[in-house]
N, CA, C, O and CB atoms as a CASP TS submission, in Angstrom:
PFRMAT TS
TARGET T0000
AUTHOR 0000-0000-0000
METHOD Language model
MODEL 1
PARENT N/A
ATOM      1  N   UNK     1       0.811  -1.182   0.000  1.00  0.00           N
ATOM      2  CA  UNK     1       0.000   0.000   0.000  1.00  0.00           C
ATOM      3  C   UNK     1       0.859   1.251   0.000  1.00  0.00           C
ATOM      4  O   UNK     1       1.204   1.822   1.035  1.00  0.00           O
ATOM      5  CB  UNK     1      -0.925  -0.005   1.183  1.00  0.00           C
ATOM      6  N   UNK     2       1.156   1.612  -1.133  1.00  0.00           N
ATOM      7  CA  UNK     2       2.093   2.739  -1.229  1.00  0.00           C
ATOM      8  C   UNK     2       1.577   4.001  -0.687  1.00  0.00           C
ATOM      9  O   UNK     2       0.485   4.067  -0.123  1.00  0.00           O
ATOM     10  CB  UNK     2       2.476   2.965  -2.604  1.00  0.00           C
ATOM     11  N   UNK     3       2.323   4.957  -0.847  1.00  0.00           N
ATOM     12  CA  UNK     3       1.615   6.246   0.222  1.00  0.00           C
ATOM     13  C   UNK     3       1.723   7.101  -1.049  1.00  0.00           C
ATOM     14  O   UNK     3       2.735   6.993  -1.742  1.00  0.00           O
ATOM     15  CB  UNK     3       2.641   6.972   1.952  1.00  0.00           C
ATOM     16  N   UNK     4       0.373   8.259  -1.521  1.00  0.00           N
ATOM     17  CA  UNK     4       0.425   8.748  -2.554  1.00  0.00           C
ATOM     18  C   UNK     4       0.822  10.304  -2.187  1.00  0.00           C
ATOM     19  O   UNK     4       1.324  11.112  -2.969  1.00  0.00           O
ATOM     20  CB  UNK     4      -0.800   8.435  -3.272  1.00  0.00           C
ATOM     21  N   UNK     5       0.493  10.515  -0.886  1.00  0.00           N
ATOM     22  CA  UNK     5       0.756  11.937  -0.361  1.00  0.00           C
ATOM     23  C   UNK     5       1.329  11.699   1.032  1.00  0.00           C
ATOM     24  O   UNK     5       1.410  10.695   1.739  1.00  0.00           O
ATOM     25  CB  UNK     5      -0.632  12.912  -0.304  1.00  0.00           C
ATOM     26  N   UNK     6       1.674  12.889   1.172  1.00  0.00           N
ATOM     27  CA  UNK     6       1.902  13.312   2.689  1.00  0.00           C
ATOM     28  C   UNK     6       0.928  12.594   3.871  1.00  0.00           C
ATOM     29  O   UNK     6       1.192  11.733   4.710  1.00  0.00           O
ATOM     30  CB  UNK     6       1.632  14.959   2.768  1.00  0.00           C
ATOM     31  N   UNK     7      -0.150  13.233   3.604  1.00  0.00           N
ATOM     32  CA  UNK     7      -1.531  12.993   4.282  1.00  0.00           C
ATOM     33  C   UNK     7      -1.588  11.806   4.331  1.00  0.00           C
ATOM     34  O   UNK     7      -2.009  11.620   5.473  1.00  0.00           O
ATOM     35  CB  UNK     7      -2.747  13.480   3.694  1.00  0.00           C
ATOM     36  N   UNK     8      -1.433  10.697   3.809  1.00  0.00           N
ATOM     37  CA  UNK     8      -1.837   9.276   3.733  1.00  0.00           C
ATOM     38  C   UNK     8      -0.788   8.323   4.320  1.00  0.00           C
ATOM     39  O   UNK     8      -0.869   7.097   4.386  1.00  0.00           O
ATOM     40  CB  UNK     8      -2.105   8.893   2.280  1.00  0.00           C
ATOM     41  N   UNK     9       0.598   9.417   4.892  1.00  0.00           N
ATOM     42  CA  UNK     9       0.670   8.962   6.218  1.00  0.00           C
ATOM     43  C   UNK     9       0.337   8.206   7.507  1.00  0.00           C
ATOM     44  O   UNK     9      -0.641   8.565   8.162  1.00  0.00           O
ATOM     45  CB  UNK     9       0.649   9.424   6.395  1.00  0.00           C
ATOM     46  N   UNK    10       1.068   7.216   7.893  1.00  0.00           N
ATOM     47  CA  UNK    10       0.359   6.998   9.237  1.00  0.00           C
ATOM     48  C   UNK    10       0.492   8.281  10.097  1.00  0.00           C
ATOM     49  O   UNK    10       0.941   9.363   9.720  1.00  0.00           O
ATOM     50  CB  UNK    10       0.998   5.720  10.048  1.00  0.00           C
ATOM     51  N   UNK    11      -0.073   7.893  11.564  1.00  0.00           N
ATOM     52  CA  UNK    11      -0.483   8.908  12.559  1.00  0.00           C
ATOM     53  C   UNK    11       0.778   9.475  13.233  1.00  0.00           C
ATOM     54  O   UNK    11       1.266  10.599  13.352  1.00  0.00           O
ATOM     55  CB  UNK    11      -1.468   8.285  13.641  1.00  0.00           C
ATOM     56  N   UNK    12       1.108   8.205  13.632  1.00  0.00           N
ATOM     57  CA  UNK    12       2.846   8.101  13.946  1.00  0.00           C
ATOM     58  C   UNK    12       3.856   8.973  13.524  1.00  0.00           C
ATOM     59  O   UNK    12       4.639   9.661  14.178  1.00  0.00           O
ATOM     60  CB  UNK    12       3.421   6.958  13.408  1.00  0.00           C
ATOM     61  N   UNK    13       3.746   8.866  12.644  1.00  0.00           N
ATOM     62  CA  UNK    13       4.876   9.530  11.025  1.00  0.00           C
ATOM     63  C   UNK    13       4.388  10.804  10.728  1.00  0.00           C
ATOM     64  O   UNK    13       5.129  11.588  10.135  1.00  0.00           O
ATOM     65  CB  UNK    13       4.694   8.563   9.237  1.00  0.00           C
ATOM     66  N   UNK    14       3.106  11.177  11.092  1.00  0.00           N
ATOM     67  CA  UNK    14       2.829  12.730  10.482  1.00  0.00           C
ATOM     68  C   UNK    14       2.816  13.432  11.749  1.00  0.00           C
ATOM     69  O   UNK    14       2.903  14.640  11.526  1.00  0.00           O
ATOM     70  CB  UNK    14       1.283  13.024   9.552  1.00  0.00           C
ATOM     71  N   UNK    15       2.774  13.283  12.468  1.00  0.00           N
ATOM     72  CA  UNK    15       2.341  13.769  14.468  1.00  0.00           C
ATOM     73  C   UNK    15       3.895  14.022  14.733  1.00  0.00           C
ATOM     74  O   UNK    15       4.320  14.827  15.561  1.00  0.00           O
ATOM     75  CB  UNK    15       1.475  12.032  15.964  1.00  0.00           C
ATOM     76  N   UNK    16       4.608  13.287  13.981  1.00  0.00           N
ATOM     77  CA  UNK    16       6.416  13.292  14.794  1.00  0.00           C
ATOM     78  C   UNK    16       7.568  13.871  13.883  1.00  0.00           C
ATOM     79  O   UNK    16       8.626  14.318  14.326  1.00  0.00           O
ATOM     80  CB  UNK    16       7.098  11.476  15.142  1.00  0.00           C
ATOM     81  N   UNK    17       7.174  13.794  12.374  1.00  0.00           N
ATOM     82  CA  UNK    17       8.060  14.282  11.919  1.00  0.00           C
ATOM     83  C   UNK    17       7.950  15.458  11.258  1.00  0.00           C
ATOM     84  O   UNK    17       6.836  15.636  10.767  1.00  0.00           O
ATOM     85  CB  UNK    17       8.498  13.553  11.380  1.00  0.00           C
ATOM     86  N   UNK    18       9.220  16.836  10.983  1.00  0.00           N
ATOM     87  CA  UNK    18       8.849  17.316   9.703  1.00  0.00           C
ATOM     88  C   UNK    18       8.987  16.857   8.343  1.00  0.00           C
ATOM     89  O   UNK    18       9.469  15.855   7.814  1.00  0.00           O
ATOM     90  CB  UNK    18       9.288  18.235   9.650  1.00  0.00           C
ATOM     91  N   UNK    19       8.206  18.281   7.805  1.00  0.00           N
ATOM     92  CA  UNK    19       7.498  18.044   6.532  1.00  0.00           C
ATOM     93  C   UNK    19       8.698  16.913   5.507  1.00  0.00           C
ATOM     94  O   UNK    19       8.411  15.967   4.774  1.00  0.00           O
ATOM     95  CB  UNK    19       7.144  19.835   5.730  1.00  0.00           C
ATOM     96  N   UNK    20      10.233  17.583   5.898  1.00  0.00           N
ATOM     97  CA  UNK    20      11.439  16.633   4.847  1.00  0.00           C
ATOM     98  C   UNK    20      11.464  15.357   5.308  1.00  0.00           C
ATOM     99  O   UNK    20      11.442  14.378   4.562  1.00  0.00           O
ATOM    100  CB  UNK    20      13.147  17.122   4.885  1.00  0.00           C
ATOM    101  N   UNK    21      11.510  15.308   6.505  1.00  0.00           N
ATOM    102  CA  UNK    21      11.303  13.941   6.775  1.00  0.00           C
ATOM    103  C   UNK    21      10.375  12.957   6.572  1.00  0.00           C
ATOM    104  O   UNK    21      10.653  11.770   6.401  1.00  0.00           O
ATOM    105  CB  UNK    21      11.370  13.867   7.657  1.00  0.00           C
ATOM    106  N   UNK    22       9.062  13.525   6.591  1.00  0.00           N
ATOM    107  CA  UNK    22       7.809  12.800   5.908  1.00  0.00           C
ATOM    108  C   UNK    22       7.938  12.625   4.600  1.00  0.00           C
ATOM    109  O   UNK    22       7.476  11.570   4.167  1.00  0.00           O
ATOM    110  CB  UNK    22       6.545  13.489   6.045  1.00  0.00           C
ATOM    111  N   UNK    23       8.577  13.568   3.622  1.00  0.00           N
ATOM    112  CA  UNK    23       9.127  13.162   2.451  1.00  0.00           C
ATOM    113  C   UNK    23       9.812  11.689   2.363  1.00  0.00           C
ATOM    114  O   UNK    23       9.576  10.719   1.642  1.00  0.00           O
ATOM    115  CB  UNK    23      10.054  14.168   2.144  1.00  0.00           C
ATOM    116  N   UNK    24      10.669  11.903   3.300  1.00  0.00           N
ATOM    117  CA  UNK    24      12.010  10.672   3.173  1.00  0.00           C
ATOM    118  C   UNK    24      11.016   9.278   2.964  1.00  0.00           C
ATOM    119  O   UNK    24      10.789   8.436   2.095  1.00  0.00           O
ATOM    120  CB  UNK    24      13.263  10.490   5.018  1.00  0.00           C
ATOM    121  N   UNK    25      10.524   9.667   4.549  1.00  0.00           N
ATOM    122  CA  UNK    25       9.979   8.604   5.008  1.00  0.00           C
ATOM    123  C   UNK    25       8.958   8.002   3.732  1.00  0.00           C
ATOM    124  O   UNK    25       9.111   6.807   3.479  1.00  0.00           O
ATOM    125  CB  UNK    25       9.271   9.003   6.399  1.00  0.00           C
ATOM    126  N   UNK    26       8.208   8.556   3.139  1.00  0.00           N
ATOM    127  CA  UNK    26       6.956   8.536   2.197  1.00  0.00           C
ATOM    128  C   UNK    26       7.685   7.663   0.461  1.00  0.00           C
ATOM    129  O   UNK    26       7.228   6.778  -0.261  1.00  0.00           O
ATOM    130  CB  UNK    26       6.309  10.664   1.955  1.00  0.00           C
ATOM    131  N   UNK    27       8.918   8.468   0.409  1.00  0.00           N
ATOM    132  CA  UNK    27       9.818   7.859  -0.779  1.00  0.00           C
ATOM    133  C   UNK    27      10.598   6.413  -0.747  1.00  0.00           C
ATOM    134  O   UNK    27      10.754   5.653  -1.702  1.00  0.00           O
ATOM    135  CB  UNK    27      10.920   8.851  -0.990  1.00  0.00           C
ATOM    136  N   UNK    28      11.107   6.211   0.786  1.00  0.00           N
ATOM    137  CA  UNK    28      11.936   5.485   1.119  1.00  0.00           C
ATOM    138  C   UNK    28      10.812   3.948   1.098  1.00  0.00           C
ATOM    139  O   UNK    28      11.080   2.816   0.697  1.00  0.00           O
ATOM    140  CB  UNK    28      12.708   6.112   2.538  1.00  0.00           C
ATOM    141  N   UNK    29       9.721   4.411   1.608  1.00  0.00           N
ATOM    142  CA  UNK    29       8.654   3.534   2.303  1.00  0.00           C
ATOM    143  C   UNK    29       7.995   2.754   0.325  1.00  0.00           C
ATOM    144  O   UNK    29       7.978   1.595  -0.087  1.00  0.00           O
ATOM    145  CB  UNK    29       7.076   4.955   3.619  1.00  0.00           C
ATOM    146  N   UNK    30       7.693   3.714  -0.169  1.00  0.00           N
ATOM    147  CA  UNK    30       7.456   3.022  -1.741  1.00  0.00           C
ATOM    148  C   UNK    30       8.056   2.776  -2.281  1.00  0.00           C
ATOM    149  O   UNK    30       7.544   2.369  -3.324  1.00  0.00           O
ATOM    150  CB  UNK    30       7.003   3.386  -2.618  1.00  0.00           C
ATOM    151  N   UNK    31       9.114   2.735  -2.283  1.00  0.00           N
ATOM    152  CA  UNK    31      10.298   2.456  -2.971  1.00  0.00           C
ATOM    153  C   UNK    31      11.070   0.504  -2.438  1.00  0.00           C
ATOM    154  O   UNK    31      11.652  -0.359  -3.095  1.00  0.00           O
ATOM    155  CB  UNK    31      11.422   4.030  -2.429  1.00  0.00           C
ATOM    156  N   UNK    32      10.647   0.597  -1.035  1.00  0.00           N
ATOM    157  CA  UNK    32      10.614  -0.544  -0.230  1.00  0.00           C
ATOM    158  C   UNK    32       9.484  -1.460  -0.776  1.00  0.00           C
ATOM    159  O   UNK    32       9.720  -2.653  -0.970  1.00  0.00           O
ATOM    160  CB  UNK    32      10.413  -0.156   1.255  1.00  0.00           C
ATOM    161  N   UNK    33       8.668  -1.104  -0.944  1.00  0.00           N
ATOM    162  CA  UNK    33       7.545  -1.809  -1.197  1.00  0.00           C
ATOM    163  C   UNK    33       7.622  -2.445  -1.960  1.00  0.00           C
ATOM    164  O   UNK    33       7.360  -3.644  -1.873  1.00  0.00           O
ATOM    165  CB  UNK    33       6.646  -1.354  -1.377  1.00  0.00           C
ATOM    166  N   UNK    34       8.185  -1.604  -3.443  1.00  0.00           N
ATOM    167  CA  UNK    34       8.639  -2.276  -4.645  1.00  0.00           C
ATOM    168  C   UNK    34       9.594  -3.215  -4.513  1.00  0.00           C
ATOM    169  O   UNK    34       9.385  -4.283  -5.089  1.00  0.00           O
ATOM    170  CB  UNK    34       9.091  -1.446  -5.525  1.00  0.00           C
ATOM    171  N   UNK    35      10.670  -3.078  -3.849  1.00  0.00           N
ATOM    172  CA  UNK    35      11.871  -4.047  -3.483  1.00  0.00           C
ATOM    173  C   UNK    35      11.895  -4.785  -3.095  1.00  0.00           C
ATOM    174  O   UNK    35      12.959  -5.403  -3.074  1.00  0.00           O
ATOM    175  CB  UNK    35      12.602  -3.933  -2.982  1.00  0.00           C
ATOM    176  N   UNK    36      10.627  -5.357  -2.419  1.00  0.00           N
ATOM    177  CA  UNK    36      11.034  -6.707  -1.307  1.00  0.00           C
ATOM    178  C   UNK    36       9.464  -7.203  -1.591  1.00  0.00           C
ATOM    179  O   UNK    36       8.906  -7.603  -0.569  1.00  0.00           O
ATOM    180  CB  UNK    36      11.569  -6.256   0.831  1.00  0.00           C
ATOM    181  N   UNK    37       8.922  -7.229  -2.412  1.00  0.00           N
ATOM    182  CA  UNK    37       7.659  -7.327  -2.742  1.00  0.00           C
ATOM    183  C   UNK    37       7.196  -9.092  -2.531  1.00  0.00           C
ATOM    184  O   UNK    37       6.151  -9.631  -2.166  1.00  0.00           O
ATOM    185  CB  UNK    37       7.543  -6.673  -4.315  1.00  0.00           C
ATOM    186  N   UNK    38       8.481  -9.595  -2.942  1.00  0.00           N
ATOM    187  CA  UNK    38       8.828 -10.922  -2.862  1.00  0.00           C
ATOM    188  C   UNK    38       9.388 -11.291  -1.573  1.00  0.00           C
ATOM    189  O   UNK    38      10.163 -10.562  -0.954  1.00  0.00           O
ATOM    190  CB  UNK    38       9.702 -11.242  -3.872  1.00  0.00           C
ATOM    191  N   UNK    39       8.997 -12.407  -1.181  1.00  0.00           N
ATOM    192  CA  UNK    39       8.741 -12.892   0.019  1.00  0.00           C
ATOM    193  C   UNK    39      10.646 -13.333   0.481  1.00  0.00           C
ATOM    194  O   UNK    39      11.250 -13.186   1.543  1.00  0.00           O
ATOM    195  CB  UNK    39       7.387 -14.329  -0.154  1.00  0.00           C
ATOM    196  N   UNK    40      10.970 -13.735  -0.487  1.00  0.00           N
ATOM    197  CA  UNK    40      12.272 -14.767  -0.252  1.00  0.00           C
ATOM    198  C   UNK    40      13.279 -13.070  -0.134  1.00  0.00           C
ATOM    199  O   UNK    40      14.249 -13.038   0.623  1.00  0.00           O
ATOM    200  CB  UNK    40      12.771 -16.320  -2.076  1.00  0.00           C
ATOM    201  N   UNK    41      12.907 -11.873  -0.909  1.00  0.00           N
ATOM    202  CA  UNK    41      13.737 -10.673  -0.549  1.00  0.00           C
ATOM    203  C   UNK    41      13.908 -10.077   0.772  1.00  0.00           C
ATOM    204  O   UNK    41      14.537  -9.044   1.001  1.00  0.00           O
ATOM    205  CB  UNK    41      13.318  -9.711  -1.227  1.00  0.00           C
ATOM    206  N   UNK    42      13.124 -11.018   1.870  1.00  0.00           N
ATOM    207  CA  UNK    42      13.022 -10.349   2.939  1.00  0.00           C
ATOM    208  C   UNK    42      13.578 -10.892   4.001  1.00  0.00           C
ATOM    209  O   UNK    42      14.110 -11.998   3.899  1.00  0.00           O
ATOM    210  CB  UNK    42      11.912 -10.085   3.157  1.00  0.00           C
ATOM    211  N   UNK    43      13.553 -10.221   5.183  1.00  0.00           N
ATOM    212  CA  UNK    43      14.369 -11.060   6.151  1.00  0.00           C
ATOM    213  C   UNK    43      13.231 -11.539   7.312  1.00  0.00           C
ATOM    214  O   UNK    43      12.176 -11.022   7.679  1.00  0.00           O
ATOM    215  CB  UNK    43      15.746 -10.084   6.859  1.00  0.00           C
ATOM    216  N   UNK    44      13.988 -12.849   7.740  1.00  0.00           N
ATOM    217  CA  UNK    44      12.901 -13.398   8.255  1.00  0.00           C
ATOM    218  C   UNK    44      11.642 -13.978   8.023  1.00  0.00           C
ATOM    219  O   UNK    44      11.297 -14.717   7.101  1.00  0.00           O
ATOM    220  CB  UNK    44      12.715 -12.871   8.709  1.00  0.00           C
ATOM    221  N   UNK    45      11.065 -13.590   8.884  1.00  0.00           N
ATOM    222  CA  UNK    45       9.319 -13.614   8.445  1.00  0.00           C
ATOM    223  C   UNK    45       8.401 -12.281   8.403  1.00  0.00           C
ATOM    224  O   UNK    45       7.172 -12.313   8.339  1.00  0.00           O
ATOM    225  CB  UNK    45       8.481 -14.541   9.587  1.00  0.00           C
ATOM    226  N   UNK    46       9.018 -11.357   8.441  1.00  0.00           N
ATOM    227  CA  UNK    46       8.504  -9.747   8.131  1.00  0.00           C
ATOM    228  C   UNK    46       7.194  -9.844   6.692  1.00  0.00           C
ATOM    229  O   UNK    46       7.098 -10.510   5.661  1.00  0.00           O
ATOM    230  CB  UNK    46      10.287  -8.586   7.474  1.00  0.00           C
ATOM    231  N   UNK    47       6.543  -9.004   7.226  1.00  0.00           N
ATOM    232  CA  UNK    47       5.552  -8.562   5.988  1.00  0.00           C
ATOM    233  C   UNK    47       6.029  -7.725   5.048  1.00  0.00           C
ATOM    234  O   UNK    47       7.069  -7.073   5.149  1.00  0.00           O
ATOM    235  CB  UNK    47       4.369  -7.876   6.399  1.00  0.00           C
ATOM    236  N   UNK    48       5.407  -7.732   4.282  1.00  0.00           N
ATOM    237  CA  UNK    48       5.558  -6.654   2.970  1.00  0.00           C
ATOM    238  C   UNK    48       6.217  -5.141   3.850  1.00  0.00           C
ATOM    239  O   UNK    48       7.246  -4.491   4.034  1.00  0.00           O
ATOM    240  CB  UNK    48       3.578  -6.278   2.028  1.00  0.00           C
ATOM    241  N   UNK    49       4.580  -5.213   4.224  1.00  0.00           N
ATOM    242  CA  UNK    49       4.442  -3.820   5.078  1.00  0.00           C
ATOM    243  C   UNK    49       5.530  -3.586   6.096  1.00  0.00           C
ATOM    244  O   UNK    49       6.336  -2.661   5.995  1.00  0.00           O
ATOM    245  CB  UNK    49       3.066  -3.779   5.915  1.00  0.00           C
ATOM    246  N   UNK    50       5.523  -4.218   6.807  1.00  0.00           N
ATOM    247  CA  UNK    50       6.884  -4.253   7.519  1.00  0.00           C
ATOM    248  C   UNK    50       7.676  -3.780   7.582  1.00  0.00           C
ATOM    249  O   UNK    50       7.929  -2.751   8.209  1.00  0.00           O
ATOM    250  CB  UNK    50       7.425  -4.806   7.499  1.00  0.00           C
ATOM    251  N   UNK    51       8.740  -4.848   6.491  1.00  0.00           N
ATOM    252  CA  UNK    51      10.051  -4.546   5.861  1.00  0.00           C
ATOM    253  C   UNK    51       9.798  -2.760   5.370  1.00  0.00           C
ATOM    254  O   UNK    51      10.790  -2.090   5.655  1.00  0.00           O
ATOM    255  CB  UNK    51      10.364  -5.808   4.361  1.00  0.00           C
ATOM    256  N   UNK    52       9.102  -2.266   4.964  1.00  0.00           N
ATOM    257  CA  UNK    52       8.505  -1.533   4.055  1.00  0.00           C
ATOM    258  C   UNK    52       8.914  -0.152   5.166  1.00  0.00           C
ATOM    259  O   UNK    52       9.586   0.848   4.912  1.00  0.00           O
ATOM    260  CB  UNK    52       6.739  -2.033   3.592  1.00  0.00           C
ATOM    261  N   UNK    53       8.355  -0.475   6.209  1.00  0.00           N
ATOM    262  CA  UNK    53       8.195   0.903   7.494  1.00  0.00           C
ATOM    263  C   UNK    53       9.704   0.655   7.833  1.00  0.00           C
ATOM    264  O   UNK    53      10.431   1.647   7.782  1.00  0.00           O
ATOM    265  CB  UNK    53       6.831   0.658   9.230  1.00  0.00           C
ATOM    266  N   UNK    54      10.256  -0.526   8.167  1.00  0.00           N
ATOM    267  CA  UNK    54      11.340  -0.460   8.848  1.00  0.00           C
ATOM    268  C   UNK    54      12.785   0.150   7.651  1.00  0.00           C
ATOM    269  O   UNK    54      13.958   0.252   8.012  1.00  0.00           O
ATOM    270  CB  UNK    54      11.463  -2.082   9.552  1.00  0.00           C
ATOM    271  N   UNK    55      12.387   0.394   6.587  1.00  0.00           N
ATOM    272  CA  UNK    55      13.607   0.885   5.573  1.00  0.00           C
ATOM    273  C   UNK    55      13.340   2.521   5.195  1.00  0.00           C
ATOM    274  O   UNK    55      14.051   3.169   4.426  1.00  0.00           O
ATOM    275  CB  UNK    55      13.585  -0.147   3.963  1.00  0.00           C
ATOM    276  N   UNK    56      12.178   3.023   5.898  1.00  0.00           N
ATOM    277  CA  UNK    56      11.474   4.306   5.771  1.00  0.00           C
ATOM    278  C   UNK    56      12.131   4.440   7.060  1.00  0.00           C
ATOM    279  O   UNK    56      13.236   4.982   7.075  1.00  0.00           O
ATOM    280  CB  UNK    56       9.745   4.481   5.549  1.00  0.00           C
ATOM    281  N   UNK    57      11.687   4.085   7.993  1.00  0.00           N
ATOM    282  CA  UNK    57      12.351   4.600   9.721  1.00  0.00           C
ATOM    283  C   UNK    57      13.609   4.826   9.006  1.00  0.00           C
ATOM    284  O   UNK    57      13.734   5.983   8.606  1.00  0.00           O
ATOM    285  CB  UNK    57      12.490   3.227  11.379  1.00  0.00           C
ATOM    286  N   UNK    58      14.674   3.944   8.712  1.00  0.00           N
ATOM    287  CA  UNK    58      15.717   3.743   8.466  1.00  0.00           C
ATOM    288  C   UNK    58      16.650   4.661   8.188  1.00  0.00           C
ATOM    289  O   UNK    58      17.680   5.134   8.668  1.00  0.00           O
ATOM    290  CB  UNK    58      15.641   3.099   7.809  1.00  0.00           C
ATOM    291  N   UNK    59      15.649   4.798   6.855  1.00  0.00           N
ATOM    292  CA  UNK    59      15.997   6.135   5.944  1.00  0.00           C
ATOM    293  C   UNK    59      16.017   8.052   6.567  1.00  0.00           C
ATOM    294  O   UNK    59      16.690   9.042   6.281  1.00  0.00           O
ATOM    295  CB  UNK    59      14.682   5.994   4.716  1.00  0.00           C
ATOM    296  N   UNK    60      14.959   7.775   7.445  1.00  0.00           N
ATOM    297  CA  UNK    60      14.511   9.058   7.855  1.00  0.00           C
ATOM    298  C   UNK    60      16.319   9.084   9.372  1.00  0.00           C
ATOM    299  O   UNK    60      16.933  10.120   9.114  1.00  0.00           O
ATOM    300  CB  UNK    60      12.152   8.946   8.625  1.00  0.00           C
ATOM    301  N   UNK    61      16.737   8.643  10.059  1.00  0.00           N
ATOM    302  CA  UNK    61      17.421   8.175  10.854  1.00  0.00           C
ATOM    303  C   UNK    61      18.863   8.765  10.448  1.00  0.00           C
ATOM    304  O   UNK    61      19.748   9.366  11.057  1.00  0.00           O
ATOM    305  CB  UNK    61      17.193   6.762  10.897  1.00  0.00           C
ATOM    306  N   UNK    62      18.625   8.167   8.727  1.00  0.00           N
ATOM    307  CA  UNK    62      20.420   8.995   8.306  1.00  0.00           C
ATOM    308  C   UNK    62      20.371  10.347   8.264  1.00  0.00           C
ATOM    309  O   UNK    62      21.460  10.920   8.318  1.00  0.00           O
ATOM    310  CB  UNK    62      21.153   8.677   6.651  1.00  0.00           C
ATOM    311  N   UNK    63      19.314  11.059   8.175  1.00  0.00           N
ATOM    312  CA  UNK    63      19.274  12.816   8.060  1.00  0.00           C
ATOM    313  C   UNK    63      18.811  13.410   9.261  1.00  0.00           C
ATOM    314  O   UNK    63      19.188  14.536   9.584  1.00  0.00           O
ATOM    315  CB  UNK    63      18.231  13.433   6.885  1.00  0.00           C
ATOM    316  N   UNK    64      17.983  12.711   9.985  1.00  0.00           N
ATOM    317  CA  UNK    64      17.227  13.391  11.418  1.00  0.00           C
ATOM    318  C   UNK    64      17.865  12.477  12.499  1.00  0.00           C
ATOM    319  O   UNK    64      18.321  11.359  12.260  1.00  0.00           O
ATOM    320  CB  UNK    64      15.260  13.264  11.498  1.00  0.00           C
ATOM    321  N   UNK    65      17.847  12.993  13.540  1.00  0.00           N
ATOM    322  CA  UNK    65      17.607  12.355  15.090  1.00  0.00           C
ATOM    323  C   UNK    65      16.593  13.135  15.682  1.00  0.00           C
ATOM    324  O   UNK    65      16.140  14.268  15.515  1.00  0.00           O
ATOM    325  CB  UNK    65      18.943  12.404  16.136  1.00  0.00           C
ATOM    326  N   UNK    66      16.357  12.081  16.502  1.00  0.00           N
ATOM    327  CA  UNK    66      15.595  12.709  17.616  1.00  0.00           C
ATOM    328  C   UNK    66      15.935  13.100  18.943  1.00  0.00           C
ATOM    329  O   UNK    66      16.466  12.298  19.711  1.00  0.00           O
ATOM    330  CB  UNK    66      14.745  12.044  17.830  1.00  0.00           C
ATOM    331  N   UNK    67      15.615  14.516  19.338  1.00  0.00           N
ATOM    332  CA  UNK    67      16.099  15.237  20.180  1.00  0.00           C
ATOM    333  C   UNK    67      15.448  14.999  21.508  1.00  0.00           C
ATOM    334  O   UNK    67      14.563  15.850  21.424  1.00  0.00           O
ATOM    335  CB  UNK    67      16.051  16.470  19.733  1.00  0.00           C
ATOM    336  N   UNK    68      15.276  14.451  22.640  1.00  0.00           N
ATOM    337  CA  UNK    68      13.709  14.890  23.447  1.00  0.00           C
ATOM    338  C   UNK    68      12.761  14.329  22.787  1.00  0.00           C
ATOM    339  O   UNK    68      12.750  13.172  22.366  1.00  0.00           O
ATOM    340  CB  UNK    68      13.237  16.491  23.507  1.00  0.00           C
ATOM    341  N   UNK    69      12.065  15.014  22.698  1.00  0.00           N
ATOM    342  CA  UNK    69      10.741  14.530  21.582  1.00  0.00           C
ATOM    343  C   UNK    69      10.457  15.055  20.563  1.00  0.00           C
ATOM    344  O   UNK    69       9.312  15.041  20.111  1.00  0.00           O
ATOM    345  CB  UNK    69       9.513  14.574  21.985  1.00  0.00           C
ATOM    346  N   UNK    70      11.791  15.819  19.805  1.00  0.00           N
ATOM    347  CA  UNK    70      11.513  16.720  18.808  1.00  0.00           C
ATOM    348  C   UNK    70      12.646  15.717  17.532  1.00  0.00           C
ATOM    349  O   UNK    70      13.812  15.326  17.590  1.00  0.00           O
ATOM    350  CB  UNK    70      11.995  18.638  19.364  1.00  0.00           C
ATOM    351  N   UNK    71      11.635  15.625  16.560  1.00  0.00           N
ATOM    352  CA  UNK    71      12.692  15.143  15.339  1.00  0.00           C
ATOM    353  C   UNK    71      13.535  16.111  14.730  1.00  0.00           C
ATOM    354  O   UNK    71      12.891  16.889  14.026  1.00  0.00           O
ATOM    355  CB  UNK    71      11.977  14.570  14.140  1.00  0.00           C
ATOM    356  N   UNK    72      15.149  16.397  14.771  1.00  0.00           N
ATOM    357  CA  UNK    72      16.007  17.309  13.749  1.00  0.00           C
ATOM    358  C   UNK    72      16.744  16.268  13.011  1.00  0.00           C
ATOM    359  O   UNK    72      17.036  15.075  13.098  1.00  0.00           O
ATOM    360  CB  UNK    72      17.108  18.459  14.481  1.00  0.00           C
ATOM    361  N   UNK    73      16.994  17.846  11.823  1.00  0.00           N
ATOM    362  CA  UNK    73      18.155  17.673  10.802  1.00  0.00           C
ATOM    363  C   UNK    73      19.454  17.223  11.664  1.00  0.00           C
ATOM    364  O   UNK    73      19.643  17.701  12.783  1.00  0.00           O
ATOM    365  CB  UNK    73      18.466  19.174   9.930  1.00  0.00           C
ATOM    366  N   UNK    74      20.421  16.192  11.031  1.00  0.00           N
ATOM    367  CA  UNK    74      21.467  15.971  11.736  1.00  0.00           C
ATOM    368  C   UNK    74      22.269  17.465  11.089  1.00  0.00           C
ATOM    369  O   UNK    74      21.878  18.097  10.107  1.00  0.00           O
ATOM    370  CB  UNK    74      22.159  14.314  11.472  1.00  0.00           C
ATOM    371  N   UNK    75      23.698  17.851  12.111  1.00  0.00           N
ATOM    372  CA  UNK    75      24.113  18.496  11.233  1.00  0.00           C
ATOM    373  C   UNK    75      25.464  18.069  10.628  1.00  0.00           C
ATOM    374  O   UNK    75      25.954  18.710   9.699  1.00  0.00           O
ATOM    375  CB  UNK    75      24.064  19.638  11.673  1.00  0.00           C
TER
END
């Protein structure tokens, strides 16, 4: 279930990050989807979906940390 906008975000992901990072997250996350679509591409026993959030977290992680409870740009 690819994400076509911002908005179609989970709750999680739009409540915590900024707007670049919801980018990341939103590109990284369909882009996953496509990649591991196949069962044997994945690790473990992970879902589609899954694998899918955990390479979006991933992604968002190399440019932001989290501060407290505030997501930043690394610098």
């Amino acid at each position: 279930m690819p994400y076509r906008t911002l908005d179609d975000l989970p709750e999680n992901v739009k409540n915590v990050l900024p707007k670049h990072a919801q980018e990341i997250y939103r590109a990284a996350f369909n882009n996953a989807w496509d990649e591991y679509k196949d069962p044997e591409e994945r690790k473990g026993h992970a879902s589609r979906e899954e694998t899918a959030h955990k390479v979006a977290w991933a992604a968002v992680k190399k440019e932001y940390e989290k501060v407290g409870d505030e997501w930043r740009r690394k610098s």
